[in-house]
C-alpha positions in Angstrom: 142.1 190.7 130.8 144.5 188.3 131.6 144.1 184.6 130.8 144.6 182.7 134.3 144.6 178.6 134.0 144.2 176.9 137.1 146.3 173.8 136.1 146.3 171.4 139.1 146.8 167.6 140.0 143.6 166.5 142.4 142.8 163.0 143.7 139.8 161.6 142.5 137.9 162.6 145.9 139.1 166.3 145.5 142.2 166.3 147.3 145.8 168.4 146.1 147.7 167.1 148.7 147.6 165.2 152.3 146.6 167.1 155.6 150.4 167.7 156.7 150.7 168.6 152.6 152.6 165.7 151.3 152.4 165.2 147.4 154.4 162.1 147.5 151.4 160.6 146.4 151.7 161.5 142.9 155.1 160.1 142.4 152.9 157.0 142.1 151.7 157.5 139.1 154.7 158.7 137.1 154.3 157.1 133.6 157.1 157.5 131.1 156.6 159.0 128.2 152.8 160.5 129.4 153.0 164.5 129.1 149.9 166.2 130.8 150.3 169.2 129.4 152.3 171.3 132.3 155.3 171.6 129.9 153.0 173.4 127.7 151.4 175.5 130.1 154.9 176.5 131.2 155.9 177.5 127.8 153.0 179.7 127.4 152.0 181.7 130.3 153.8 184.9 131.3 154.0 184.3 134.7 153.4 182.4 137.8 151.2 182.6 140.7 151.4 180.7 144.0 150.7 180.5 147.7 153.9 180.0 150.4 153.4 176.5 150.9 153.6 175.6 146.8 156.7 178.2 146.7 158.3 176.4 149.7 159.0 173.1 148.0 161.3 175.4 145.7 162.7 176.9 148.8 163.4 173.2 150.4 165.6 172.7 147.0 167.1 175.3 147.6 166.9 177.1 143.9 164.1 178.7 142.1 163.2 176.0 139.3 161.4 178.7 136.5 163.5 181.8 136.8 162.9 182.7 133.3 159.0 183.4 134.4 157.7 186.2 136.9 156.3 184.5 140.0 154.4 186.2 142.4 153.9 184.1 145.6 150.7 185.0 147.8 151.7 185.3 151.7 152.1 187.9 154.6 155.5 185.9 156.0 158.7 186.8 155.5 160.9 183.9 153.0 163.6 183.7 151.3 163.7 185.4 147.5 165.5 182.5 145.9 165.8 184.5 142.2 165.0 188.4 141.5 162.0 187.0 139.1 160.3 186.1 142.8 157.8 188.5 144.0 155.8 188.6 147.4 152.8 190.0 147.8 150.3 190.5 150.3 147.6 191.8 147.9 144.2 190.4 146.5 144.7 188.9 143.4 143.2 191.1 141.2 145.6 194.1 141.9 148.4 191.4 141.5 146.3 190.7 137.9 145.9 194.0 137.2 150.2 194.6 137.5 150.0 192.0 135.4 147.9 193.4 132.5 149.9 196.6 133.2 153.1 194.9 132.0 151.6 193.7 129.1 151.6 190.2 130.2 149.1 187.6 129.0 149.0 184.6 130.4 149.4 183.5 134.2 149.5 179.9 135.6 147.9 179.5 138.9 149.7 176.7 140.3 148.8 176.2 144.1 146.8 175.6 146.2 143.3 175.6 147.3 143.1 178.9 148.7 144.6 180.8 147.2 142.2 179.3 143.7 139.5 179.7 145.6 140.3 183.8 146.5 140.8 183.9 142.3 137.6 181.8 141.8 136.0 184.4 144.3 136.8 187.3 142.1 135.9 185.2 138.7 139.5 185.8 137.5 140.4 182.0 136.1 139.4 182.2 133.0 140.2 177.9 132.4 140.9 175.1 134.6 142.8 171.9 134.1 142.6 169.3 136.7 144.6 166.3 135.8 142.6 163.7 138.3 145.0 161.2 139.4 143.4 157.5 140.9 143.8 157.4 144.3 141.3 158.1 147.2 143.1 160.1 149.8 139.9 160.2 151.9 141.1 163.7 153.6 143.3 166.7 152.9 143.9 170.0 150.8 141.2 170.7 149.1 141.1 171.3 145.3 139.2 174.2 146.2 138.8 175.8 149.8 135.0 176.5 151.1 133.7 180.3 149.7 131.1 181.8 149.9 130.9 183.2 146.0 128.5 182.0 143.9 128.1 179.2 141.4 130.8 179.2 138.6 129.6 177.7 135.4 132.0 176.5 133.2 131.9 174.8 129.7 133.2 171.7 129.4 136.5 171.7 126.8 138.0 168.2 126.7 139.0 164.8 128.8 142.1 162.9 128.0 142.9 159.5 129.8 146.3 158.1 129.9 147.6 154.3 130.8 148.3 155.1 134.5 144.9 156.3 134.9 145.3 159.6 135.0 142.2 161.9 133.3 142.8 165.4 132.5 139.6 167.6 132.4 139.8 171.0 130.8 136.9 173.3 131.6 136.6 177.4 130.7 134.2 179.6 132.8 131.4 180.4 130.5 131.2 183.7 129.2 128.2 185.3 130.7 126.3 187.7 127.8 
């Protein structure tokens, strides 16, 4: 199986981004010298997942920042393939995960947004989450996780790490049911 981390940035009240999708928000909080662990991720997974709205901040730059991973980006429009690594996809994601475990592949990071966690979450495919919680109340907006109907996830609690600007990052893994 393939390990998928949900590695995210939330407010503290659950939020990824405003309700016209801004993420200016986090900017905010930009510490020198604090590393939250995305490099990491990066280095490690295989590839990447992600909905059209995450994907179109890439295509707003105009260039595909990680062409050296596989990205698969969820959505039934019709955009722009900025780098042959890009892949869209209408499917559920675990056909996508099972392409995925045919290539051999390990390691996916599932980087956005609510959605399109919650469809994974639904089908008990992330295997660890990482919610770096930043301070700020944004009182409305993307949520961390969109409203489903699957049932409760337990997960087992793996570690908290504060930093100066008052960011926390949890780590959780879904327990392993026996």
């Amino acid at each position: 199986m393939i390990d998928v981390v949900y590695y995210v940035a939330s407010s503290l009240d659950g939020y990824i981004a405003t309700a016209d999708g801004r993420v200016d928000w986090l900017s905010r909080f930009h510490t020198p010298g604090e590393y939250h662990g995305a490099g990491e991720l990066q280095a490690s997974a295989d590839a990447l997942l992600l909905r059209s709205h995450t994907y179109k901040f890439a295509v707003n730059l105009g260039h595909w920042p990680s062409p050296e991973k596989l990205t698969w980006v969820f959505t039934r429009r019709d955009l722009p393939v900025l780098h042959p690594s890009i892949t869209l996809t209408a499917q559920i994601p675990r056909k996508v995960i099972n392409v995925l475990a045919s290539r051999g592949l390990c390691r996916a990071w599932l980087m956005g947004g609510g959605k399109l966690a919650s469809s994974f979450h639904a089908e008990q495919l992330i295997s660890r989450y990482i919610i770096s919680v930043f301070p700020v109340l944004l009182g409305a907006g993307i949520p961390l996780f969109a409203p489903h109907l699957s049932p409760p996830d337990e997960l087992q609690f793996r570690t908290a790490k504060q930093f100066e600007s008052g960011i926390v990052v949890l780590t959780y893994d879904r327990a392993q049911t026996a």
